[in-house]
C-alpha positions as CSV (number, residue, x, y, z in Angstrom):
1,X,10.3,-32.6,8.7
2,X,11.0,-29.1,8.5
3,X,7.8,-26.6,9.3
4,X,6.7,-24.8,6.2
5,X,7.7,-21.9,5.7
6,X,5.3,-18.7,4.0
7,X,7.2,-17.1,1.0
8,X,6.1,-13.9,-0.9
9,X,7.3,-12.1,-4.2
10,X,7.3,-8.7,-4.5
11,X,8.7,-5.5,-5.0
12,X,10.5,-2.9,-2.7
13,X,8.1,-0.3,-3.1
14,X,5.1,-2.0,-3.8
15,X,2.3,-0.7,-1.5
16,X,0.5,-4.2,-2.2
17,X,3.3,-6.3,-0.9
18,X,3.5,-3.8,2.2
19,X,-0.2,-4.8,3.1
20,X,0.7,-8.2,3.3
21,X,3.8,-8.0,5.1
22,X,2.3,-5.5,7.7
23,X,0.0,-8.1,8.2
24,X,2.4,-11.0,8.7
25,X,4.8,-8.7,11.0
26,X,1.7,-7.7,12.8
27,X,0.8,-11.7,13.6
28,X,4.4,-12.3,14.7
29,X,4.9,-14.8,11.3
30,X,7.9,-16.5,9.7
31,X,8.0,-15.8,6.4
32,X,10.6,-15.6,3.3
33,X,10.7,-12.5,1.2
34,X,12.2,-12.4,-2.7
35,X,11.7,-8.9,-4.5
36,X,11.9,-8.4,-8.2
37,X,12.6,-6.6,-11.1
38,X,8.9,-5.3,-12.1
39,X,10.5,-3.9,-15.4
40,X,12.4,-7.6,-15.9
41,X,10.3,-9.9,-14.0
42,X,10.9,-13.3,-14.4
43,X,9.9,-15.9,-16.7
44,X,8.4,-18.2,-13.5
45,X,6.3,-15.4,-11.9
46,X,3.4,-15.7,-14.9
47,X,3.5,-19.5,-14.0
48,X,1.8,-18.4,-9.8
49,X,0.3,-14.6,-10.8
50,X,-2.3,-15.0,-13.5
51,X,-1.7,-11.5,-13.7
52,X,2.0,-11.6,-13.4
53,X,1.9,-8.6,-10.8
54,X,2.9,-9.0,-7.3
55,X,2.5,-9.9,-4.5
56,X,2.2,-13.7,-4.7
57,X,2.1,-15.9,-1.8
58,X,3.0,-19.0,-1.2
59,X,0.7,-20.9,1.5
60,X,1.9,-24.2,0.8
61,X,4.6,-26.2,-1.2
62,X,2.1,-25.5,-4.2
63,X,-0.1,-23.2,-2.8
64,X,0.2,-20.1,-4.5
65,X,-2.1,-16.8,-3.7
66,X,-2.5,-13.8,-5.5
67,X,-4.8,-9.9,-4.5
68,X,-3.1,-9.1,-1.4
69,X,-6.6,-8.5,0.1
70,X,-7.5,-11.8,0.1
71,X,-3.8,-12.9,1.4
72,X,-4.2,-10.4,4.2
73,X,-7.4,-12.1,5.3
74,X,-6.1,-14.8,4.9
75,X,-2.9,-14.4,7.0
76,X,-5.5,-12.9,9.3
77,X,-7.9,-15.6,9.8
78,X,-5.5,-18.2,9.9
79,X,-3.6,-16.9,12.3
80,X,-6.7,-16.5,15.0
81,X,-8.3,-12.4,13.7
82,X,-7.5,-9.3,14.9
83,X,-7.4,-7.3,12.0
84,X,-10.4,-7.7,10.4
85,X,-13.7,-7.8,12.5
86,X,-15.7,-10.5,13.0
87,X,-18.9,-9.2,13.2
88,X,-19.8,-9.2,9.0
89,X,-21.2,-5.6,8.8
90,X,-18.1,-3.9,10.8
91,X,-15.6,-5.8,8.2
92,X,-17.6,-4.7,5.6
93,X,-17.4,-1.6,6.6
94,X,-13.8,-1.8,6.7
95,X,-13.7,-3.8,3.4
96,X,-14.9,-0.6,1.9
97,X,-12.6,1.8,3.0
98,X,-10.2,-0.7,1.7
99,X,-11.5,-0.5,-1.6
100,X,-11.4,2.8,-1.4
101,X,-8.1,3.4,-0.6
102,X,-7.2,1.6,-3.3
103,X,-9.3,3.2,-5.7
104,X,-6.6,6.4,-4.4
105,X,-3.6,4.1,-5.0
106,X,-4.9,3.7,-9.0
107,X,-4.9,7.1,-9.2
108,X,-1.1,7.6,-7.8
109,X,0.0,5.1,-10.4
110,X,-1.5,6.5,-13.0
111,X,0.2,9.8,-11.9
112,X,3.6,7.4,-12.0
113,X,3.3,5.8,-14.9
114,X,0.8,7.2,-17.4
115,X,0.1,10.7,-16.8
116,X,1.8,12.4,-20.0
117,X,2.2,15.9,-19.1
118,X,1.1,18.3,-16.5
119,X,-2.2,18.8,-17.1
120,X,-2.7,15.5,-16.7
121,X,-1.0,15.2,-13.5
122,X,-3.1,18.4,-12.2
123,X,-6.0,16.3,-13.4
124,X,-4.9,13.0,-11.2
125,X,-4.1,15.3,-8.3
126,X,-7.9,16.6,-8.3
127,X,-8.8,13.9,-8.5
128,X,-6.7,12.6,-5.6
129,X,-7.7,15.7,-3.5
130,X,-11.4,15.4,-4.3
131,X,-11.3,11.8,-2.7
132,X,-8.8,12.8,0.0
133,X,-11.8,15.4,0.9
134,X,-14.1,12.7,1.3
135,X,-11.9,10.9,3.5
136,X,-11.5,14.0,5.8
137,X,-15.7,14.0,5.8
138,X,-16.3,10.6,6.8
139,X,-13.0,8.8,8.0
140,X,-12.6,10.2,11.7
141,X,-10.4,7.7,13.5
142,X,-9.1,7.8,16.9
143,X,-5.7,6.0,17.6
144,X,-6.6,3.9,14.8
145,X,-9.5,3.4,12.2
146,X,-11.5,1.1,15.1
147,X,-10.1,3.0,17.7
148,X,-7.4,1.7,19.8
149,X,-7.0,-1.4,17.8
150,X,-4.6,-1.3,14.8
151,X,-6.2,-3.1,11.8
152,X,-5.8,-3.6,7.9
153,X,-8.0,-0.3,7.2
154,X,-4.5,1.3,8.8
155,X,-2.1,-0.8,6.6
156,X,-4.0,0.1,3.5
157,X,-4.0,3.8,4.7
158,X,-0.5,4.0,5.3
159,X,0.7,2.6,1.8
160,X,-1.0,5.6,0.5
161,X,-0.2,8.3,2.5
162,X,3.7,7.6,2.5
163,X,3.4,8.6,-1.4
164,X,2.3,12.1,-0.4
165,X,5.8,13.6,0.5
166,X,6.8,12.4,-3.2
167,X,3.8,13.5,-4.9
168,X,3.9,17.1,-3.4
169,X,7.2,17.6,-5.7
170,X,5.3,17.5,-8.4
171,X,2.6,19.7,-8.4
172,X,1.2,22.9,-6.8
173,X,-1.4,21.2,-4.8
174,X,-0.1,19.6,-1.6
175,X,-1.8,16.8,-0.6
176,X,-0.4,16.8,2.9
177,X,-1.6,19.9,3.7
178,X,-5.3,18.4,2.7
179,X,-5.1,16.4,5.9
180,X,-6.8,17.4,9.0
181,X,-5.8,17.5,12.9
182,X,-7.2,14.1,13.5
183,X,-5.8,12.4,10.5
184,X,-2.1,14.0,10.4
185,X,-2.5,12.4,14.6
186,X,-3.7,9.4,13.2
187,X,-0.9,8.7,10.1
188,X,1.6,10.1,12.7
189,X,0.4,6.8,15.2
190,X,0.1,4.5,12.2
191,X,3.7,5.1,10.4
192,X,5.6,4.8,13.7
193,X,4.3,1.5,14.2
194,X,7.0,-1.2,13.6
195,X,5.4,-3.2,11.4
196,X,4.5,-0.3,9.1
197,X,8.2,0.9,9.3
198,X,9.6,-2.2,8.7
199,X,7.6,-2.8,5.5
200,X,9.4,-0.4,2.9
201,X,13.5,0.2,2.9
202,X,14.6,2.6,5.4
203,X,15.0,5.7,2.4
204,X,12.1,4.6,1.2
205,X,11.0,8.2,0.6
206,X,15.0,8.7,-1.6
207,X,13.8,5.7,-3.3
208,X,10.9,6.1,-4.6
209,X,12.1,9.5,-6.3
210,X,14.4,7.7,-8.0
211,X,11.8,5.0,-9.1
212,X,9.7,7.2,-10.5
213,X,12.3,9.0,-12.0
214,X,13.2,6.3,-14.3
215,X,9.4,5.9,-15.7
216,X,8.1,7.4,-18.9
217,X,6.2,9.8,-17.7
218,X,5.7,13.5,-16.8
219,X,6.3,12.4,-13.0
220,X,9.5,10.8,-14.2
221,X,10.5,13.8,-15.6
222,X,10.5,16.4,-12.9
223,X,11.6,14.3,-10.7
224,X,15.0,12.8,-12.8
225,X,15.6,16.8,-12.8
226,X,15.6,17.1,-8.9
């Protein structure tokens, strides 16, 4: 009988699916990969993503997962750790930087998809700023967030930072330029790593413009003007 085979649905772009398929590049594992249509997603995906959103994984022949946090760890763990501590207060640790990343990735997508009008993007890229601050405070890696192991703190952080280049088109504030020495080194180690280039098309910066472009929003706009 043929071995089983991991499948996820996802999207290009999406900086959730990228987590998850760091992760699985990362642990050397066979999987399948269908993206969709997030503006004409399919009848099916509701019936495996409560939320319909993606990505959804499928563990088993009817084993579907959804959160890509919990299908990282689980990719993770099942595949003998590495990218997660062990020891429960360092993962927290990293679970919360996690979190908070993704706290900064709500606020890119509301720049994306909501945000009306500039003042409301100026707001969003405050706000952005104000956390990116934060991070410069308090997030002081070396090679990587643990040090000279590469771990899912480093995924998550990647998915965001790649936004920045497309961002800075559409405001005054330059989020790139809010990055430190040690954190420009850092993103600079992370994004060559070939698991986190191979996660998003190779003009991935060219296409995302033109996604965003296409949205409804102030963002969408500007940049279907460039």
């Amino acid at each position: 009988m043929p071995e089983q085979r991991y499948k996820i649905v996802g999207h290009r772009l999406c900086p959730y699916v990228q987590r998850v398929v760091i992760t699985m590049l990362e642990k050397d594992i066979a999987f399948d990969r269908l993206d969709i249509d997030l503006d004409n997603k399919p009848d099916w995906l509701q019936e495996i993503s409560p939320f319909g959103q993606v990505p959804v994984f499928r563990a088993g022949p009817d084993d579907w997962l959804f959160e890509s946090g919990v299908i990282a760890a689980f990719l993770d763990g099942s595949s003998g750790g590495g990218l997660l501590p062990g020891d429960p207060l360092a993962r927290a640790r990293h679970e919360a930087w996690m979190s908070y990343a993704d706290g900064m990735l709500n606020i890119v997508a509301r720049i994306i998809y909501r945000d009306a009008d500039a003042t409301a993007v100026r707001r969003s890229m405050a706000d952005l700023t104000e956390r990116l601050d934060i991070v410069n405070a308090r997030f002081a890696p070396k090679d990587y967030f643990a040090g000279s192991e590469f771990g899912l703190v480093d995924a998550v952080f990647a998915t965001l930072f790649r936004y920045f280049p497309v961002l800075d088109m559409l405001s005054e504030v330059a989020l790139g330029d809010r990055l430190p020495g040690t954190l420009v080194t850092w993103w600079e180690t992370v994004r060559a790593r070939p698991s986190v280039s191979a996660a998003v098309p190779r003009d991935y910066e060219a296409e995302l413009g033109r996604f965003i472009a296409g949205k409804q929003s102030h963002a969408g706009r500007v940049l279907a003007q460039l």
